[in-house]
C-alpha positions as CSV (number, residue, x, y, z in Angstrom):
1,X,103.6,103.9,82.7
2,X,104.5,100.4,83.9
3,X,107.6,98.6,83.1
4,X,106.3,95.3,81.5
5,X,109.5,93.1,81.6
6,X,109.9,93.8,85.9
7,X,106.2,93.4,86.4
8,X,106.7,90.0,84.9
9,X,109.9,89.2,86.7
10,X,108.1,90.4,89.9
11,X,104.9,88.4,89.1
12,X,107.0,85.4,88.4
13,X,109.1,84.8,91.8
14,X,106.6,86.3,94.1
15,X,105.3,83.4,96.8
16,X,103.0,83.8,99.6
17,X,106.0,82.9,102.1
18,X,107.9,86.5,100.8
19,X,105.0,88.1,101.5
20,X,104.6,87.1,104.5
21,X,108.4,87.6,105.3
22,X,108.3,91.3,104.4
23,X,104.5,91.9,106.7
24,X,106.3,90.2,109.7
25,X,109.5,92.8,109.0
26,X,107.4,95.4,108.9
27,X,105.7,94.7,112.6
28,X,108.7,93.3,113.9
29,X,111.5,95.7,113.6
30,X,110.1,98.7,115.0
31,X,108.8,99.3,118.5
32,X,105.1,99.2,116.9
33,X,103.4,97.4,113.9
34,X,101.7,98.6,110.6
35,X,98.5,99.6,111.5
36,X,97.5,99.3,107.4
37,X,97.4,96.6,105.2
38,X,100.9,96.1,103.6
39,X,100.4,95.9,99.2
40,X,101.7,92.5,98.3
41,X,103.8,95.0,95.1
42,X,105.5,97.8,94.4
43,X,104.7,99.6,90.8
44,X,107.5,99.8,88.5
45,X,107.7,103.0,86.9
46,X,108.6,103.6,83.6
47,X,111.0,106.9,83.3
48,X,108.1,109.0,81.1
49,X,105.5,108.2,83.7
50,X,107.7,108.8,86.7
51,X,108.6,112.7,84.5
52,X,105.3,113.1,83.9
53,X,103.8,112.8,87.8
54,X,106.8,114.9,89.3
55,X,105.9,117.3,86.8
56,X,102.5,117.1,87.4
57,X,103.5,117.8,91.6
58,X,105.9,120.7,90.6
59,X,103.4,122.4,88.6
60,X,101.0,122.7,91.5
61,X,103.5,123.4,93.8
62,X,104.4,126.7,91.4
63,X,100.6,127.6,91.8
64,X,100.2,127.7,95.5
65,X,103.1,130.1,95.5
66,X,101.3,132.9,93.7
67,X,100.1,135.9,94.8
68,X,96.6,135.3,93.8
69,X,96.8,131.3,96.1
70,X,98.0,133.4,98.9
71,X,95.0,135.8,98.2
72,X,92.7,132.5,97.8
73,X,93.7,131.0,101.1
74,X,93.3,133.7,103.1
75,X,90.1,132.2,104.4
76,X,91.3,129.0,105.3
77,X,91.8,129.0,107.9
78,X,88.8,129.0,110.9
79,X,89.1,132.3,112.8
80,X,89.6,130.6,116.2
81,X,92.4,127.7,115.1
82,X,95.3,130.5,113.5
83,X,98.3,129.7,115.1
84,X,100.5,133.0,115.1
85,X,103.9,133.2,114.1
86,X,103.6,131.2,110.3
87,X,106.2,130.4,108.6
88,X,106.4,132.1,105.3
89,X,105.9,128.9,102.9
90,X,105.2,125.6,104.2
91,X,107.7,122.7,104.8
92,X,105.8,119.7,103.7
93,X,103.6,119.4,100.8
94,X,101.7,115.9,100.1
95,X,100.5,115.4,96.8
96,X,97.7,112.6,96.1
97,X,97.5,111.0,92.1
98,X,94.8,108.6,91.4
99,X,96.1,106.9,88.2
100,X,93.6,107.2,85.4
101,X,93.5,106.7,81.7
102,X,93.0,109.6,79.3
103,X,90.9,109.7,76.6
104,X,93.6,108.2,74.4
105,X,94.3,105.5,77.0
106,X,97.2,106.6,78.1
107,X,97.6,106.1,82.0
108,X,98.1,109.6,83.3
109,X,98.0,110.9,87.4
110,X,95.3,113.2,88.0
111,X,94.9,115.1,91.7
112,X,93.0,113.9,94.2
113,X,94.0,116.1,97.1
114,X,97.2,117.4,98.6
115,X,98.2,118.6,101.7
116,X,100.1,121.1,103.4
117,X,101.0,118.6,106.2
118,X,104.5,115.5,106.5
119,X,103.6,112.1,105.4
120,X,105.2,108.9,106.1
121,X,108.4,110.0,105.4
122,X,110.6,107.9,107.6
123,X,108.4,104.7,107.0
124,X,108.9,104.8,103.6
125,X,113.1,104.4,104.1
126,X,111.9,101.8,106.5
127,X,110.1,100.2,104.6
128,X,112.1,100.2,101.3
129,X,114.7,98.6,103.6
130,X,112.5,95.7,104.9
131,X,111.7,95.2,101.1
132,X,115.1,94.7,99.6
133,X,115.5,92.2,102.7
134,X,112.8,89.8,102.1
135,X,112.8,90.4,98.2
136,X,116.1,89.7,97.3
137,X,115.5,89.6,93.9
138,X,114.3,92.8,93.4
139,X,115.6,94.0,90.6
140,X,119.1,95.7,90.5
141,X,118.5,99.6,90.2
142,X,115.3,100.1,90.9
143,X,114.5,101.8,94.0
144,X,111.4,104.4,95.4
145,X,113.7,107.8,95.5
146,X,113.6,111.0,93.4
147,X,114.9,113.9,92.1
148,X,118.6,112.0,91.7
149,X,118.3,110.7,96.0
150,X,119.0,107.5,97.3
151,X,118.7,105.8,100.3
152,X,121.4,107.4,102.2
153,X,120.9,110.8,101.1
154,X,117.4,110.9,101.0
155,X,117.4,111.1,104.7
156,X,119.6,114.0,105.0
157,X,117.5,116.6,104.0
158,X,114.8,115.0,106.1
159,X,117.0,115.8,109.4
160,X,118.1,119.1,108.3
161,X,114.7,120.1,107.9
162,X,112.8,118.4,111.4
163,X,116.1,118.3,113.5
164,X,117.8,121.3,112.0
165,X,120.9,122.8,114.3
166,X,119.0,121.7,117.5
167,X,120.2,118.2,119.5
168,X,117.5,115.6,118.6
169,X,116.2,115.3,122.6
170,X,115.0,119.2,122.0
171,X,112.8,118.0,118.9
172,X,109.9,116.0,119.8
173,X,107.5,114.6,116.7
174,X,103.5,116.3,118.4
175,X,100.7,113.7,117.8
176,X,96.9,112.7,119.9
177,X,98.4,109.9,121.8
178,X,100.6,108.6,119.7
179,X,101.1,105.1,120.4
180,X,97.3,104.9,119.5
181,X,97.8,106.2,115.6
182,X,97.4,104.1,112.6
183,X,100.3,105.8,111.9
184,X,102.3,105.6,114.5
185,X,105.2,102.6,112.5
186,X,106.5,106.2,111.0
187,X,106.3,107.7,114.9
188,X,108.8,104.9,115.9
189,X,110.6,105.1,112.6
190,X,111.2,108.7,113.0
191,X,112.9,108.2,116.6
192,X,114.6,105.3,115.7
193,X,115.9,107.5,112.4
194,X,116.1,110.7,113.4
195,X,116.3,110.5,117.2
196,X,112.9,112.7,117.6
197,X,110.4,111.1,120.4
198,X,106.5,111.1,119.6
199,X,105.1,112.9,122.8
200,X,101.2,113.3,123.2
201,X,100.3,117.3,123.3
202,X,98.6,116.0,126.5
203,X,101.8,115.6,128.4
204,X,103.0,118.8,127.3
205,X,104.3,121.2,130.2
206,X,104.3,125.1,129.6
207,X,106.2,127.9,131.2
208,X,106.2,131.0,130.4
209,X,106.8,130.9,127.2
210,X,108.4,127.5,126.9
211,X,107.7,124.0,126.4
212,X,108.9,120.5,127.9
213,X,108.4,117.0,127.9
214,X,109.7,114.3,130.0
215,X,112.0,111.5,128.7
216,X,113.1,108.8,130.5
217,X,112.3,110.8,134.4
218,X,114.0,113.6,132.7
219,X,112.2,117.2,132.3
220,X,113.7,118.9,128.7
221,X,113.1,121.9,126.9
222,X,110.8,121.7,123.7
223,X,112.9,123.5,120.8
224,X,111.3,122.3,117.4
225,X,107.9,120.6,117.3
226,X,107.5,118.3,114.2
227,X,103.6,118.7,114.1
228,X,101.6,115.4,113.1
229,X,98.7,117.0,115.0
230,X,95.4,117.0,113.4
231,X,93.1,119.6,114.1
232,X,90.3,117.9,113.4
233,X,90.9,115.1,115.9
234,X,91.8,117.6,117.7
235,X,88.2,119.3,117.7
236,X,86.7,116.0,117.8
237,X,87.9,115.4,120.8
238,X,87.0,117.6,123.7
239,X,87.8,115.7,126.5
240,X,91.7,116.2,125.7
241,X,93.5,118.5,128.0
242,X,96.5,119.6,125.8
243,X,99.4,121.2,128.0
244,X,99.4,124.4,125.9
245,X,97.2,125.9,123.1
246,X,98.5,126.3,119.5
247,X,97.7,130.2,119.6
248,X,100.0,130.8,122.6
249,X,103.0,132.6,121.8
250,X,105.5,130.5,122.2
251,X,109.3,130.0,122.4
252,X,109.8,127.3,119.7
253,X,110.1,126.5,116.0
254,X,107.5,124.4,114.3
255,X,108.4,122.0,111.5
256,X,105.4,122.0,109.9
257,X,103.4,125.4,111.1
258,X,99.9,124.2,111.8
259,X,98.7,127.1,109.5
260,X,99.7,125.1,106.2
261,X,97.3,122.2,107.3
262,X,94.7,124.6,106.3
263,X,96.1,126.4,103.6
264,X,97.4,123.9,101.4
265,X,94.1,121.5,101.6
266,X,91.1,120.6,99.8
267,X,90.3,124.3,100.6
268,X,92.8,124.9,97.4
269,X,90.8,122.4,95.0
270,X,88.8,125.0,93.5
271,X,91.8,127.3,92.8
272,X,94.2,124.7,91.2
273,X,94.0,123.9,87.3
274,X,96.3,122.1,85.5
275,X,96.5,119.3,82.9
276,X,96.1,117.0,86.0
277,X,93.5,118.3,88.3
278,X,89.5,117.6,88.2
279,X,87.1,120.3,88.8
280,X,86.3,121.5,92.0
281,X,83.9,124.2,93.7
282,X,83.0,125.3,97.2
283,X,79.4,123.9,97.8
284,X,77.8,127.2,98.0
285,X,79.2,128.0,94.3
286,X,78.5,125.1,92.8
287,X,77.3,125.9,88.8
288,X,73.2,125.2,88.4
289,X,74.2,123.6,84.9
290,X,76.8,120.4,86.4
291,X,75.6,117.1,86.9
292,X,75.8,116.8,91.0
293,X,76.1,112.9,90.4
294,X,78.9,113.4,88.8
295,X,80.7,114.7,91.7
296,X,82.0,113.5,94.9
297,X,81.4,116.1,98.0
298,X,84.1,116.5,100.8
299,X,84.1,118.5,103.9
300,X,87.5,120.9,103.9
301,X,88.3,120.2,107.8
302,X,88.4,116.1,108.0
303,X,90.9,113.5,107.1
304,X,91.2,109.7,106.2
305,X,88.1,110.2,104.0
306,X,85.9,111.1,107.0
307,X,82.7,112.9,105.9
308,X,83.0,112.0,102.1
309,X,79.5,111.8,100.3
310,X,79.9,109.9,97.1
311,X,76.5,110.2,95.7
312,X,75.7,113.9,96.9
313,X,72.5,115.8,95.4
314,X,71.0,119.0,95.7
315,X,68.9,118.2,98.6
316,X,72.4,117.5,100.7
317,X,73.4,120.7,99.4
318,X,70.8,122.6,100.5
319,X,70.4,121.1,104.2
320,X,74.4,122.4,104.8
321,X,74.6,124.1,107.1
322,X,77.9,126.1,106.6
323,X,78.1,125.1,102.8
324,X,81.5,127.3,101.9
325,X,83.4,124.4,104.4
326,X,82.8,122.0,102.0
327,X,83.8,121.3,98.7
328,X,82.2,119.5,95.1
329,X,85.1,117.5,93.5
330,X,84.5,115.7,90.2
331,X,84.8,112.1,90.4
332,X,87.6,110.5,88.7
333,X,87.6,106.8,87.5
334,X,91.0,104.5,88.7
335,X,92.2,102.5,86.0
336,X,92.7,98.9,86.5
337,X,96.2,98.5,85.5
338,X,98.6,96.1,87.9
339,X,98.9,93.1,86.6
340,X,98.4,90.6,89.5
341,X,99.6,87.2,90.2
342,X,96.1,85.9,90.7
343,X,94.8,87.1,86.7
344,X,93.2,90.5,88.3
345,X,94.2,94.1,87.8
346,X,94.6,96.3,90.9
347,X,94.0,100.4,91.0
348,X,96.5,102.4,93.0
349,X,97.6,105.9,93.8
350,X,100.7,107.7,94.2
C-alpha cells in the first residue's frame, strides 16, 4: 500500500523546523486556526492501494442506492427531526477506512462508518497548499486528488454543487456558533474559497417563508443553505434559540438535506456487506451466539465518538433503554504501518 522509496525520501529531509513551518501556515493563513492536531506526514499511496479504497467507497456507495437501503432507512430518521422537502439522493457522502491487515498481511481499508453529511472539503485544498509551501521537496507528482482532479479542478465541482447558479452572498455555510467549532479552519476556508459566510442558525431571521442573515449591517435573502448542522448538538443543546425550525416549509435549497445525516449513518452498518465492511447489528438484534467483547457498541445519533462503549456486555445491553438506537459493530485492529522518523509505526485512517 505504501510507496517505500517516498516514505524514505520523506523520512529523510523531514526536520522539526518544517513541521513547525507547515502548523504555523495552517493557523496563520486563515481567519481561525486548526483546532486538531496537524500529522507531522502524509501517506504515500501506492496506485493498487489507492484502486483498491475508491473501490471499496464506490461499492458502498452502489448499495445505499438500492431499493432494499431505501427500504432499510426508512426508520432513520426520529419521527420529530424529518425535515420535509428531501432531496432525492444525498450530496455528500463520507466514507471512514481504518487500515488493517488481512489474513495474508496484506494492508487492506475496512469501514468504520460513513456519513451522509460534507467533510472538510475546502481545508483539505487549504491545506494541501500550505503543504507544498513549507515542504518543498515534496515529491514531484504526488498530490491528495482523485478520480483524474487536481488542485484547480477539484474545486469546481465543489462550487457548482454548494454555490450552484445563486451569487455566493445568498449561500451561507449553517453551523452552532461557528467560530466556536473544532472545525471551523474549513468554515473560514470555505468563505475565503467559495465566498459562502458561516452564519450561526441562531441569528437566522424568518419571514414567511424566507430566510436571511446579516452581513456586514446588511439584511440578505438565504437561497442555499450548506448544512454543517449537527443534530445532535443540536438536541444537546436546549438553551439555543434557532431563528427557524428545520421542519418549516421553507423557501430555499439545502446542500446537504439534513435527512441524509440520518440516512446514510451508522444506522446503515447493519445493512452494508462487502469485502470491506465488519459486522454490525442493531442492539436489540444482536445474535445470542457472538462474543459481545468482541464488539464495540455505538449510539446511531452522536458524533466525534461521543457515546462509544468499547468493552460493552450483555448487562449494558440489557439496561438500554431504547436499544434499536444503538448499534454492535465488530472491532477491527489498525495496523501499525508508517514508518516514522523516530523508529515507531503510526496507525491511520482514510
Amino acid at each position: 500500500m505504501l510507496e517505500p522509496a517516498q516514505r524514505a525520501r520523506f523520512n529523510a529531509s523531514f526536520t522539526r523546523e518544517k513541521y513547525e513551518a507547515l502548523v504555523h501556515a495552517v493557523n496563520e493563513k486563515e481567519v481561525w486556526p486548526a483546532e486538531f492536531r496537524i500529522s507531522e506526514t502524509p501517506m504515500f499511496l501506492t496506485a493498487e492501494f489507492t484502486e483498491e479504497i475508491t473501490g471499496a467507497a464506490r461499492e458502498l456507495l452502489e448499495q445505499v442506492q438500492t431499493p432494499a437501503f431505501r427500504e432499510h432507512a426508512q426508520d432513520a430518521i426520529p419521527p420529530k427531526l424529518v425535515v420535509p422537502n428531501e432531496n432525492p439522493h444525498p450530496l455528500f457522502v463520507s466514507v471512514d477506512f481504518a487500515i488493517c491487515r488481512g489474513a495474508d498481511g496484506r494492508l487492506t481499508p475496512r469501514l468504520i462508518e460513513l456519513q451522509g453529511f460534507p467533510s472538510l472539503y475546502s481545508y483539505q485544498l487549504f491545506f494541501w497548499r500550505c503543504l507544498q509551501e513549507t515542504f518543498p521537496d515534496l515529491p514531484s507528482g504526488w498530490q491528495p486528488f482523485f478520480s483524474g482532479l487536481d488542485e484547480t479542478s477539484s474545486l469546481a465541482p465543489l462550487r457548482s454543487v454548494i454555490v450552484g447558479p445563486a451569487d455566493p452572498a445568498n449561500v451561507i455555510l449553517l453551523e452552532i456558533e461557528p467560530e466556536k467549532q473544532k472545525t471551523r479552519i474549513d468554515f473560514a476556508a470555505s468563505e475565503s474559497g467559495l465566498g459562502v459566510h458561516p452564519v450561526c442558525l441562531t441569528s437566522i431571521r424568518k419571514r414567511g417563508r424566507q430566510l436571511f442573515y446579516e452581513h456586514k449591517g446588511r439584511e440578505i435573502r438565504i437561497e442555499r443553505i450548506y448544512n454543517r448542522v449537527i443534530f445532535d448538538e443540536l438536541l444537546r443543546r436546549p438553551e439555543l434559540r434557532p431563528g427557524f425550525d428545520f421542519r418549516d416549509e421553507l423557501d430555499v435549497q439545502w446542500v446537504g438535506h439534513p435527512n441524509w445525516y440520518f440516512r446514510i449513518s451508522k444506522h446503515s452498518l447493519p445493512f452494508l456487506m462487502t469485502a470491506h465492511t465488519s459486522a454490525a447489528y442493531f442492539a436489540d438484534e444482536f445474535p445470542s451466539n457472538e462474543q459481545i467483547s468482541d464488539y464495540v457498541l455505538k449510539p446511531l445519533y452522536s458524533f466525534a465518538g461521543l457515546g462509544v462503549e468499547m468493552d460493552p456486555t450483555r448487562e449494558k445491553l440489557a439496561a438500554l433503554e431504547d436499544p434499536h438506537a444503538w448499534i454492535l459493530q465488530h472491532k477491527v485492529n489498525y495496523a501499525d504501518f508508517i514508518p516514522t522518523t523516530d523508529g515507531h509505526r503510526s496507525k491511520a485512517e482514510i
